[in-house]
N, C-alpha and C positions, 0 to 999 in steps of 0.2 A: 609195539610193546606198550605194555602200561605196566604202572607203579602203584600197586591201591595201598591209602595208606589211612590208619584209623587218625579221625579228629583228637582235637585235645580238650580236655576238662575247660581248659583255664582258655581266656580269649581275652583279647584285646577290643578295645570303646575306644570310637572318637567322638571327639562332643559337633565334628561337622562333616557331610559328606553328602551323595546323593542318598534318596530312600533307595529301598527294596522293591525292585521287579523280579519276579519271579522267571518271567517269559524272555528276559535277558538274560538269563543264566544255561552253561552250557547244558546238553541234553535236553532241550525244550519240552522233550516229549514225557516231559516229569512235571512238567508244571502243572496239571491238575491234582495229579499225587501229591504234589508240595501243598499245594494248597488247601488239599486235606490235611494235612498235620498242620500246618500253619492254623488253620484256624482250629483243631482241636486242643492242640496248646495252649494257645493262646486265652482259651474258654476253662481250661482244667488249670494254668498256673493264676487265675482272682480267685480261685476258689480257697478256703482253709484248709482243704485238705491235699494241694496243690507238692508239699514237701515231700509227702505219704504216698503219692502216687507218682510222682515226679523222681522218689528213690533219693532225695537227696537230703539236708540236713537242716531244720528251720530258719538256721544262722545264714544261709543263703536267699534272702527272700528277697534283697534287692538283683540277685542272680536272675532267678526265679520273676523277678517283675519284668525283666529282658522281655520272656516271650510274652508279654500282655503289650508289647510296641514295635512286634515285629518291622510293620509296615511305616515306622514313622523314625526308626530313632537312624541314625547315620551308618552307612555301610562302611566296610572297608575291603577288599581282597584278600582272598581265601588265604595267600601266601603272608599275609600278612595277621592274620586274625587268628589263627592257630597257633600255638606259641609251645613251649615247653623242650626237654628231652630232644626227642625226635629232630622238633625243628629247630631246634639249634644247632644240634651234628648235622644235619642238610644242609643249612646254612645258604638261606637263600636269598638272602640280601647282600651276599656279595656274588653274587650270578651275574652274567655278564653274556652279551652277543649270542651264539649260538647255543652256548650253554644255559642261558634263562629261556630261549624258546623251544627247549627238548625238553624241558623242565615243564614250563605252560603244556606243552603237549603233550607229555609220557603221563606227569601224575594225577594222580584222581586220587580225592578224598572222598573216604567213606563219612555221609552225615546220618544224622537219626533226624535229623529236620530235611535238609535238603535234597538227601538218597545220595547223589554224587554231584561232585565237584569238580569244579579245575581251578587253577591255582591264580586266573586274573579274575574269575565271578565275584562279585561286589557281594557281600553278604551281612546279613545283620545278626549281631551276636544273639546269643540265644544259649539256654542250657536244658539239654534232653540228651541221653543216652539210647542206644537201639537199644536198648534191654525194656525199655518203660512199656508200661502196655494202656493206653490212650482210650479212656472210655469213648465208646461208638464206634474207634475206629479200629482198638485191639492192638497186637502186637507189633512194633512196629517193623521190627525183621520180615513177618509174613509180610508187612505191608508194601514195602520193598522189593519184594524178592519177586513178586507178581508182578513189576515192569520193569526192572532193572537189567534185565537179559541181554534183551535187544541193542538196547546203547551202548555195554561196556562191551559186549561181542564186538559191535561194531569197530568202536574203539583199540581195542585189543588188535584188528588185523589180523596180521600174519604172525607176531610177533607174540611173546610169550606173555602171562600174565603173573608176575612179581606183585606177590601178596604178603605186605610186611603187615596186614590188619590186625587185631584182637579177635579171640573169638566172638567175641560179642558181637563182633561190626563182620564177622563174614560172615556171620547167620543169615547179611541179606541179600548175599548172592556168591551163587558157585559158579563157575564157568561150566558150559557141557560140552556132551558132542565132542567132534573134533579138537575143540579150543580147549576141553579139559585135557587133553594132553600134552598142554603149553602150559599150566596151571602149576608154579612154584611156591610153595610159600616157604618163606625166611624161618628158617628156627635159631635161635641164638643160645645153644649148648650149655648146662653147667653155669649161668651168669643172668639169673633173673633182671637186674639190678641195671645190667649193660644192653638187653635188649633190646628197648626205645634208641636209646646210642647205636647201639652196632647197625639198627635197620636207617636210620636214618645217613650214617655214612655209607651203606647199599646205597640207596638213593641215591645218595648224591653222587656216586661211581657210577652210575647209569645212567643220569641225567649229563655228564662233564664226558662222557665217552660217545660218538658219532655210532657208533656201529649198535646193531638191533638184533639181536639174535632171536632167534626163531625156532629153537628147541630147550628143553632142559640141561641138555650137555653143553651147549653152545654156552647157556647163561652161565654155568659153572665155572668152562673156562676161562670166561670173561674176568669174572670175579675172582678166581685164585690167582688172577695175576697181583690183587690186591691183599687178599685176606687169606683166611686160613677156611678150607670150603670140603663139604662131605658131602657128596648128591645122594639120596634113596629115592627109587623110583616107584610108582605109584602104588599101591598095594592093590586097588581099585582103579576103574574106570570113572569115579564119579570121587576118589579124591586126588590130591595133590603130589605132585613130588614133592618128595621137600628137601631146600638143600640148606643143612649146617654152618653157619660160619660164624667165626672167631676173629675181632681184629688181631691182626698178624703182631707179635713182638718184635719192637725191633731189636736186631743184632749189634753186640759194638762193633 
């Protein structure tokens, strides 16, 4: 099973650590891809018109100077460098023993710089969304999505693939084939506001549970032992179930 989960806006800086290798991070077979965006960023955020194409607002320009020191300024871990919503309802700094290493290994984050993640990869902060589209090298979803298959398939196994992403960050990869019918993604009903919240406590019920289910039913039952959960099955071969949930009220 994997847990694909979209990045956060906002990131955390340390003023000391090791640099960025790219060829250390998991999926290796990404590092030429990365390093096309790596340096197409890095070349389009000195530029003036860097805001304008980057989709972002001028007042972030020390944001925005990140990607001009990819390679120099200090890393930190993926679990660490993400911050917001999401991962604060995961809550992943109080993980512990077998629950932080089903954690390192179930989740993958989706980057617009790095394609994917795991949650011990040392990385350098950076501001880019998959939606930007990178002179020379074009959209970054397409750019993505043309080697990303292979690893998260692999990845994925047997086990289902739990898609609490944005649509923006699944544009760069759908699961096929067989695996698209392990292919869940989170909807969180009625409650814009609680989304990031509600998929982040998924999470973390999946990461803190041993067991790996292996179909869409399975994950359902898993998870209504917790929440409040509606499964619809796929309408398509080429999209997702999706399963509904609600954190559960509690009774007095």
């Amino acid at each position: 099973m994997i847990a694909l989960l979209p990045p956060s806006e906002s990131k955390t800086t340390r003023r000391r650590g090791a640099r960025l290798d790219l060829a250390k991070l998991s999926f290796p077979e990404l590092t030429e891809a990365r390093q096309q965006v790596a340096a197409a960023v890095s070349e389009v955020s000195a530029r003036d018109e860097a805001p304008e194409v980057l989709g972002v607002s001028p007042n972030l320009a020390d944001e925005i100077a990140r990607n001009t020191r990819l390679f120099d300024a200090p890393t930190l871990p993926a679990a660490q460098l993400y911050t917001g919503v999401l991962y604060d309802a995961l809550g992943l700094s109080d993980l512990e023993g077998a629950d932080k290493a089903r954690a390192t290994r179930r989740v993958v984050i989706s980057s617009a710089l790095y394609g994917a993640v795991r949650l011990g990869d040392r990385l350098a902060p950076y501001r880019l969304s998959m939606g930007v589209n990178l002179p020379r090298l074009g959209a970054l979803a397409a750019h993505w999505r043309s080697v990303l298959d292979a690893p998260l398939s692999e990845a994925a196994g047997k086990g289902v693939v739990v898609d609490c992403r944005s649509s923006t960050y699944a544009a760069s990869w759908n699961p096929s084939g067989e695996l698209a019918r392990r292919w869940v993604h989170i909807r969180v009903p009625g409650a814009t506001h609680m989304a990031k919240h509600t998929r982040g406590l998924v999470t973390r019920a999946l990461v803190t549970d041993a067991r790996d289910p292996r179909t869409p039913k399975a994950l359902a039952a898993q998870l209504a032992e917790t929440f409040d959960v509606d499964l619809h099955e796929a309408t398509s071969p080429s999209k997702p179930w999706i399963l509904d949930v609600s954190v559960r009220e509690a009774t007095a």
